[in-house]
C-alpha positions as CSV (number, residue, x, y, z in Angstrom):
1,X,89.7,35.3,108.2
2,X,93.5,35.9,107.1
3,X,94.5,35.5,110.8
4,X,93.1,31.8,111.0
5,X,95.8,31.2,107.9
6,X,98.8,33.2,109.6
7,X,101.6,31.3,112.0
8,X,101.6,32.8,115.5
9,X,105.1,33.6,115.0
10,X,104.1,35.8,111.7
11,X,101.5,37.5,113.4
12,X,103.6,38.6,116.7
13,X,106.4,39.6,114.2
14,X,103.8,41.8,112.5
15,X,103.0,43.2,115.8
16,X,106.1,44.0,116.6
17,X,107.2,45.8,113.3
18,X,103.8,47.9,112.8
19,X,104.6,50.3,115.6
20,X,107.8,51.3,113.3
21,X,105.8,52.2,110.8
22,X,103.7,54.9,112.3
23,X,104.9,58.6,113.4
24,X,105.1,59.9,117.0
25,X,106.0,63.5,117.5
26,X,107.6,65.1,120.6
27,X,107.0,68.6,121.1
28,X,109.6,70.2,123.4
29,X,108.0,73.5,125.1
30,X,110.3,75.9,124.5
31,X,111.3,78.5,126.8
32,X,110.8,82.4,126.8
33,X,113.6,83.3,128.8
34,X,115.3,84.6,125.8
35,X,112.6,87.0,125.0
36,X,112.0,90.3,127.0
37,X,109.0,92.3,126.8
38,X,108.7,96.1,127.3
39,X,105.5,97.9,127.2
40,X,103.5,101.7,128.0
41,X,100.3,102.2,127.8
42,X,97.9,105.1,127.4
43,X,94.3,106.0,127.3
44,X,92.6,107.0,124.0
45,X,89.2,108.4,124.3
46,X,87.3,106.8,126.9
47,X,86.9,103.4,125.9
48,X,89.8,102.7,124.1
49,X,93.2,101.8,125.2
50,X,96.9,101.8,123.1
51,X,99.5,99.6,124.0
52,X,102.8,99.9,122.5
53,X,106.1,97.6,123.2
54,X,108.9,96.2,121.9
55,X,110.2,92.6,122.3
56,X,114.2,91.8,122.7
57,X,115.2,88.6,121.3
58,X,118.8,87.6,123.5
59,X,119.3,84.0,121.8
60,X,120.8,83.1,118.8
61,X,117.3,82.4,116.6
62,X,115.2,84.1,115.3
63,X,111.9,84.2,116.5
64,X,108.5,83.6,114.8
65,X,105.1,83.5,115.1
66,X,105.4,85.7,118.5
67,X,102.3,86.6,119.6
68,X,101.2,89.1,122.7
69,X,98.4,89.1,125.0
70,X,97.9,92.2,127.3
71,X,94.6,92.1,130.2
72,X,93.8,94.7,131.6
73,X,93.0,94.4,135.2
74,X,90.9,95.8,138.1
75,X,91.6,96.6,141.7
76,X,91.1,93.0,142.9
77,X,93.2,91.9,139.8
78,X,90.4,90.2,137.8
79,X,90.7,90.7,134.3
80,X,88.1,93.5,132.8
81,X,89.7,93.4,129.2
82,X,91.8,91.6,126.6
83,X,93.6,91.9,123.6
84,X,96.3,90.0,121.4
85,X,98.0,90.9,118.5
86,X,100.9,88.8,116.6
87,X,104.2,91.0,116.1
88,X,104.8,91.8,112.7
89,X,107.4,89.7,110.7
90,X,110.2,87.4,112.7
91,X,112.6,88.9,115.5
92,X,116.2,88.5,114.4
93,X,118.7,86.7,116.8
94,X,119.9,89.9,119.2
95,X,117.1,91.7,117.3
96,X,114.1,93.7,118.4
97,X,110.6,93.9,117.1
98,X,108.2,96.6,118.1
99,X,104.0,96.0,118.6
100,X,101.2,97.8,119.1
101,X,97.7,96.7,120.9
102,X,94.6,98.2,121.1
103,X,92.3,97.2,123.4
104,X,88.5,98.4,124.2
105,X,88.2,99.1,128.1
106,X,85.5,98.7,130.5
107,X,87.0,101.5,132.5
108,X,87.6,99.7,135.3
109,X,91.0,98.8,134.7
110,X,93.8,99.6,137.4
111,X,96.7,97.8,135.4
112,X,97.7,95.6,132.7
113,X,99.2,92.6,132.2
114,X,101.4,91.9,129.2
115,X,103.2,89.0,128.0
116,X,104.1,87.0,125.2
117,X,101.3,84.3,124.8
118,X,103.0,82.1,121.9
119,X,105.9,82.3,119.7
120,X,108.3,79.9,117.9
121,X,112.4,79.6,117.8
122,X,112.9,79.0,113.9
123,X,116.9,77.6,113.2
124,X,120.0,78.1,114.7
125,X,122.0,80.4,113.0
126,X,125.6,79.8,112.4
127,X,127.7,83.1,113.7
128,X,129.3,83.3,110.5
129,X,125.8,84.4,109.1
């Protein structure tokens, strides 16, 4: 009812403008490159499985939120078992957090796979800081 009372003009104007008014967001994926995992693992009991690493953080954030996922894998690389865990705290800029896994095995596992799964760059820091 309120159209049939508006100029065409007013109503394309309106048209125009109300895109402004809402919010996109971008998400840029950011890269791992800067982050380099290190891991050993070793059997405990029969069914159980320790995983203990450390992750180097070469950029100039810090790092958040990092989270590792570790498969273990048979002899035709399928994955028999899985396990994350989210590293404690952040990871300084040039700074390195240690983690620990623990999985439950199947007993059929040949390898593992480990790798960082998620994480998050937090602000540049200034080198003055």
């Amino acid at each position: 009812m309120i159209l049939r009372f508006l100029s065409p003009t007013v109503l394309l104007v309106a048209l125009w403008v109300a895109p402004a008014f809402s919010q996109t967001y971008t998400f840029t994926p950011q890269s791992s490159r800067d982050l380099a995992l290190t891991f050993q693992s070793q059997r405990e009991g029969g069914s159980r499985v320790l995983i203990q690493g450390e992750i180097r953080n070469s950029s100039t954030q810090t790092a958040e939120r990092v989270m590792v996922k570790a498969e273990g894998l048979d002899e035709n690389g399928r994955v028999v078992s899985r396990g994350r865990v989210y590293v404690p705290g952040t990871i300084a800029p040039r700074g390195v957090a240690s983690f620990e896994l623990r999985l439950s095995a199947s007993g059929s596992e040949r390898r593992y796979r480990v790798e960082i799964e998620a994480f998050e760059f937090g602000a540049r820091r200034s080198e003055g800081q």
